[in-house]
C-alpha positions in Angstrom: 35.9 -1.5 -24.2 33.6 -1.1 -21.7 33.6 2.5 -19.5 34.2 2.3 -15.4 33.9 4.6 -13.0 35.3 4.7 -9.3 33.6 6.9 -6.4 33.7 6.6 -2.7 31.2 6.2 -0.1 31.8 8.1 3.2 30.6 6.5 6.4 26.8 7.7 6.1 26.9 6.2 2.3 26.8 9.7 0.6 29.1 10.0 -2.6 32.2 12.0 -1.6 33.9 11.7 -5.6 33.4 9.9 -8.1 35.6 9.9 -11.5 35.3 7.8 -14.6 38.0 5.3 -15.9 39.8 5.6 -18.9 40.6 2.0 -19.0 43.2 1.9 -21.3 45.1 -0.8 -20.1 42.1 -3.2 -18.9 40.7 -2.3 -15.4 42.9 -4.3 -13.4 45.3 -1.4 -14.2 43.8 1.4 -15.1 41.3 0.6 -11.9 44.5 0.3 -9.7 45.6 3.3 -10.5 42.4 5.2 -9.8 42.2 3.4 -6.3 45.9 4.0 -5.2 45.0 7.7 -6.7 42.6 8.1 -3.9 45.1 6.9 -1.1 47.5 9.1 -2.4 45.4 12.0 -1.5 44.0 10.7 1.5 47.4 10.5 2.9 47.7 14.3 2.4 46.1 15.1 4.9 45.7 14.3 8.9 44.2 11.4 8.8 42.6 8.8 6.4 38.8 9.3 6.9 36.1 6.0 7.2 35.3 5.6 3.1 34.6 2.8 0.9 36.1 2.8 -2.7 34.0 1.5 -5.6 35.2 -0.2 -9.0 31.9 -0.5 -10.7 31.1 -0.8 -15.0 29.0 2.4 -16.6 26.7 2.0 -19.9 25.5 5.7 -19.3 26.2 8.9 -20.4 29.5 10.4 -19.1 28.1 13.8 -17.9 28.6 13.9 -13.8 24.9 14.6 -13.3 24.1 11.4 -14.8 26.8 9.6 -13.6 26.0 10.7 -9.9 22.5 10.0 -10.3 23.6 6.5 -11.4 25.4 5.9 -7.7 22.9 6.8 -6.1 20.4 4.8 -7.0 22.9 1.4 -7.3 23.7 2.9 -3.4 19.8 2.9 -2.3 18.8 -0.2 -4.3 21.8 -2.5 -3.2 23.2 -2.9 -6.4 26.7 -2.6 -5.4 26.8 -5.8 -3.2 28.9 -7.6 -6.0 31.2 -4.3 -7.2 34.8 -4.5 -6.2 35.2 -1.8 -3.0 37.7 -2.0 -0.9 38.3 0.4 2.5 40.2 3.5 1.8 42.1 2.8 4.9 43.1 -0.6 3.1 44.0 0.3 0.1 46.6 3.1 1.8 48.2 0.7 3.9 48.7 -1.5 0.7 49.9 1.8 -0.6 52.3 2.4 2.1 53.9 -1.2 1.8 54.1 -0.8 -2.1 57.5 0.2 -3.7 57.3 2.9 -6.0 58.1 0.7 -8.8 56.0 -2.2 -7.7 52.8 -3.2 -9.4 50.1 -0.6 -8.9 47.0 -3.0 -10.1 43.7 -4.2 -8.4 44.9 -7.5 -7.9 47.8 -6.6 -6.2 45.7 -5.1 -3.8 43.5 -8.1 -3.2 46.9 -10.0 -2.9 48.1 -8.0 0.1 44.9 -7.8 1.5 43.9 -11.6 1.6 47.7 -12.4 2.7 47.2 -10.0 5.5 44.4 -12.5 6.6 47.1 -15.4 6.2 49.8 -13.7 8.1 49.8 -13.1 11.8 52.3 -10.3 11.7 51.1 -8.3 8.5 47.3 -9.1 10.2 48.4 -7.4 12.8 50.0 -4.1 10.8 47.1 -4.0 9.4 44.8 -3.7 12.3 47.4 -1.6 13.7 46.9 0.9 10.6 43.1 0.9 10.8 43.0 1.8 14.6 45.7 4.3 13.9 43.4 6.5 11.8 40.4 5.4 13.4 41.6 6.7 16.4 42.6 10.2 14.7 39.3 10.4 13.1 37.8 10.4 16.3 40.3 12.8 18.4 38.1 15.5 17.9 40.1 18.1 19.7 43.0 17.6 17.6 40.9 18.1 15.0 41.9 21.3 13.0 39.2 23.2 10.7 40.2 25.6 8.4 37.6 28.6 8.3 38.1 30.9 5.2 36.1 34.5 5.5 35.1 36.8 2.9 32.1 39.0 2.5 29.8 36.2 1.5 30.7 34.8 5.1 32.5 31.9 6.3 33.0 28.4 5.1 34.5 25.1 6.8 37.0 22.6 5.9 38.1 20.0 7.5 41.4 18.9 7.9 41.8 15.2 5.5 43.0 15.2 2.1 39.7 16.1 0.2 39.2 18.7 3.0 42.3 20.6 2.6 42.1 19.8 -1.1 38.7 21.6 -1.3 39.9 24.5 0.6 42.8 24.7 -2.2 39.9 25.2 -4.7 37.8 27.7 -3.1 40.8 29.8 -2.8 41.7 29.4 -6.2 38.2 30.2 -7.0 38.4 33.3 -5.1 42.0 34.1 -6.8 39.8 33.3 -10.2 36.8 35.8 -9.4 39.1 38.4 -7.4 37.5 41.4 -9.8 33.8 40.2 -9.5 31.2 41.7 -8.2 30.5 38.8 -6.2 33.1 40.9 -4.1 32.0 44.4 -3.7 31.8 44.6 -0.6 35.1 42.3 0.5 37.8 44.2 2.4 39.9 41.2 3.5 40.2 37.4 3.0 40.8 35.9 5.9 41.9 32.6 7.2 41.5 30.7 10.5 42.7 27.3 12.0 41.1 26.2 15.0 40.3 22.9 16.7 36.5 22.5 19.1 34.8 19.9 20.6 32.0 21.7 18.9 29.9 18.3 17.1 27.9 21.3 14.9 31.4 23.0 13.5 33.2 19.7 13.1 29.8 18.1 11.1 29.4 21.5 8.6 33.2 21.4 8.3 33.0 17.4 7.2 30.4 18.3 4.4 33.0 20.3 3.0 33.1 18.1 -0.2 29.5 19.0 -1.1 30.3 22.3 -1.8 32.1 20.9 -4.9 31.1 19.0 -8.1 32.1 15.6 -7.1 33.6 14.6 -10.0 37.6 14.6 -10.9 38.1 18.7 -11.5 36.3 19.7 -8.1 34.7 22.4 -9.4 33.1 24.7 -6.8 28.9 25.0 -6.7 28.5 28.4 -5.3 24.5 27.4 -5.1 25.3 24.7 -2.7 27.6 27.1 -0.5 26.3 27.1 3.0 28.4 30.4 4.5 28.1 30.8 8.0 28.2 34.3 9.9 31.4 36.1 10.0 30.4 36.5 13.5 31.6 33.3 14.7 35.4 34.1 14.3 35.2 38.3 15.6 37.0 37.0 18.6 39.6 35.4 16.9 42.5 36.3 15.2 43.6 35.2 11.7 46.0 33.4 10.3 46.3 34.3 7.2 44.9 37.8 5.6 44.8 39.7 2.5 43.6 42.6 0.7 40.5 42.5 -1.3 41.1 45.6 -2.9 40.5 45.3 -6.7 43.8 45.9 -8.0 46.4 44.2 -10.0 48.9 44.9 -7.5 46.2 43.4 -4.3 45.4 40.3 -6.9 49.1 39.6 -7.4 49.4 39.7 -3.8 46.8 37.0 -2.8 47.6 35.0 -5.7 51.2 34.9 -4.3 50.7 34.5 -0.6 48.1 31.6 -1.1 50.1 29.8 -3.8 47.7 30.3 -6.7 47.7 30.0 -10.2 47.3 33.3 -12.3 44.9 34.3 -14.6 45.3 36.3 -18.0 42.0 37.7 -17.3 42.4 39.0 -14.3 46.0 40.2 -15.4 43.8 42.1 -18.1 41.1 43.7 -15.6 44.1 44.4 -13.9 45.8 46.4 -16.3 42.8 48.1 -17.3 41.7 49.2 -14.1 45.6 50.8 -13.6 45.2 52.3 -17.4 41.1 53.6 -16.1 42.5 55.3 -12.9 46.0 56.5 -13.9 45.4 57.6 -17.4 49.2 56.1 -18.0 49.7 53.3 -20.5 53.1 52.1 -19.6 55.5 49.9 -21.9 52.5 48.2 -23.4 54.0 47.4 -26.8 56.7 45.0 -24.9 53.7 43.2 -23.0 52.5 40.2 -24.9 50.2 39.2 -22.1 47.9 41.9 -22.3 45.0 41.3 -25.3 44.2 44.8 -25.6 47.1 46.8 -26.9 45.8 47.9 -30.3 42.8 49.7 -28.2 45.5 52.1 -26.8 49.1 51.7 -28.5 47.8 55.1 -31.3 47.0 56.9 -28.5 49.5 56.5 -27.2 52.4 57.3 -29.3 50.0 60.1 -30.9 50.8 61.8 -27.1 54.3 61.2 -27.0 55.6 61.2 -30.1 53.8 64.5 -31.3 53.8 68.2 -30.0 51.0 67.0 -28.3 53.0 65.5 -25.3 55.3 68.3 -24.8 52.7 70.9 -23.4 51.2 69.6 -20.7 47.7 70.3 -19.2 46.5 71.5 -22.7 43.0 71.0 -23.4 44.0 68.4 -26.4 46.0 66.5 -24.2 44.2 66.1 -21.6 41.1 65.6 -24.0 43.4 62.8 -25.4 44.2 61.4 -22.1 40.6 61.0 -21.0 40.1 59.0 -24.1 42.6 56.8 -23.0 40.9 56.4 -19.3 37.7 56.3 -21.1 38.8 53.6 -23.2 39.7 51.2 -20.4 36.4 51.8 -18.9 34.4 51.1 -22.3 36.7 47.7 -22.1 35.8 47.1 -18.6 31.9 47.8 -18.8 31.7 45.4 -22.1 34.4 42.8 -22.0 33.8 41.8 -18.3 31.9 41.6 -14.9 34.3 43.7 -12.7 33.1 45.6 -9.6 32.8 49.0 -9.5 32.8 49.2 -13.3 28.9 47.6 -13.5 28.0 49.7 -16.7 25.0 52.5 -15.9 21.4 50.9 -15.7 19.8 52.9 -18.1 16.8 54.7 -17.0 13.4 53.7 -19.2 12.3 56.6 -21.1 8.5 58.2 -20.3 6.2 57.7 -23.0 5.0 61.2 -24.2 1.1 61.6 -25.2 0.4 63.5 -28.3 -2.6 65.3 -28.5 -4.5 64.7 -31.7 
């Protein structure tokens, strides 16, 4: 059965996402369901951006660096005159007028599509729709970026599906890497909302999809990052803020707020770093998510179910105790890249001259 893949063209022909097709079902199906996919997200956000949508068949290999080079040069060498594209626009207003339990195909597409050139009144819906969100597109002072600030700077988003979508997964990727060194320095995360009849912001906040691999997980490219200066938003106030401070408690926090998933290793830095700068192990026999319990659990009861524990400030207990906060910083150094736990650089050693 022969592979697809579906991608879409923004108005300057430059590959906004592309995906391949499992085709399961034949590409009439499986192909409709990627293309009403795509207008399902579009419609999530404040308008429905100029795009084309492309149905095309793939003999390469499935890796997205090939698969993008592969657009590209169909896109520059006019070999998509004869794929099946449709508007975005198109395709969600056939969305819109589909029941939830209609047929979801290709061809049902091209059916409402070419009787919308038959009937005068759905014509006119039609055209309606397009200037609708042609119209939106174009109100660029109702146009609202999203500006999200960190250390490394500020980046742009606009406000359509992708756009918001994108912001979603730089966040998460921030919620992901909350105990990197990528973040020393961070204090605060910070979000803005703003609209400007400013062509340079609106433009850099429209490229917002390039930030991402363009394939179907969206994963962010911190190389292709373009942060701007946090300078640009000192005057303004923000939305949305929270702590950088490397701590469970801070990561909990921001993962909460901004409606992010969780990671077990950042639950495990987490506990670590509480174990590193309290010395105090909790109830960690009861806590199946944490993967390091045997590296403290003997310790642990050696303090407080022994003499040990009752004769506090002792030099074995707090000898023992150190061990402990030693311990989680061993973990830390080895197991991970968190800030402010980079191990020591060690220092090379002078060569000594013997004298013969």
């Amino acid at each position: 059965m022969s592979t697809y893949i579906g991608f879409n063209l923004n108005s300057n022909r430059q590959i906004e996402h592309f995906q391949t097709i499992e085709n399961r079902y034949g590409i009439n199906s499986d192909g409709g369901k990627f293309l009403f996919g795509q207008a399902e997200l579009a419609l999530k956000g404040s308008y429905i951006p100029k795009e084309e949508v492309y149905l095309i068949p793939y003999q390469g290999a499935v890796q997205p660096g090939n698969i993008e080079r592969f657009i590209k040069d169909m896109t520059h060498n006019g070999g998509l005159s004869c794929a099946t594209h449709f508007p975005l626009r198109d395709i969600a207003f056939v969305y819109e007028n589909t029941s939830p339990y209609g047929i979801h195909n290709v061809d049902s597409i091209q059916r409402m599509l070419q009787k919308a050139k038959d009937n005068p009144l759905l014509k006119k819906q039609l055209n309606a729709y397009r200037a609708f969100h042609q119209e939106k597109e174009k109100d660029i002072y109702n146009r609202v970026i999203t500006a999200i600030n960190t250390n490394q700077g500020v980046l742009m988003f606009n406000d359509t599906g992708r756009g918001i979508q994108c912001a979603q997964k730089y966040l998460q990727h921030i919620g992901d890497n909350f105990f990197s060194p990528v973040y020393r320095d961070a204090d605060k995360l910070q979000i803005y909302y703003f609209s400007t009849s400013n062509i340079n912001l609106i433009k850099e906040a429209s490229k917002c999809s390039n930030m991402f691999e363009h394939g179907l997980k969206k994963i962010y490219l911190p190389q292709k990052a373009h942060f701007l200066d946090s300078n640009m938003i000192a005057n303004y106030t923000p939305a949305v803020e929270c702590s950088m401070a490397p701590s469970l408690e801070c990561y909990n926090q921001l993962a909460e707020k901004l409606n992010l998933g969780k990671s077990q290793k950042n639950y495990n830095i987490g506990v670590l770093d509480r174990i590193c700068k309290t010395g105090q192990i909790g109830n960690l026999e009861k806590d199946s998510r944490f993967n390091h319990q045997n590296s403290f659990v003997s310790l642990d009861e050696r303090i407080r179910l022994s003499y040990v524990g009752k004769q506090d400030g002792t030099l074995l207990k707090n000898a023992l105790e150190r061990t402990i906060k030693d311990t989680a910083k061993r973990i830390l150094q080895t197991d991970y890249a968190v800030r402010g736990y980079e191990p020591p650089k060690q220092e090379k050693k002078k060569s000594r001259s013997i004298t013969m």
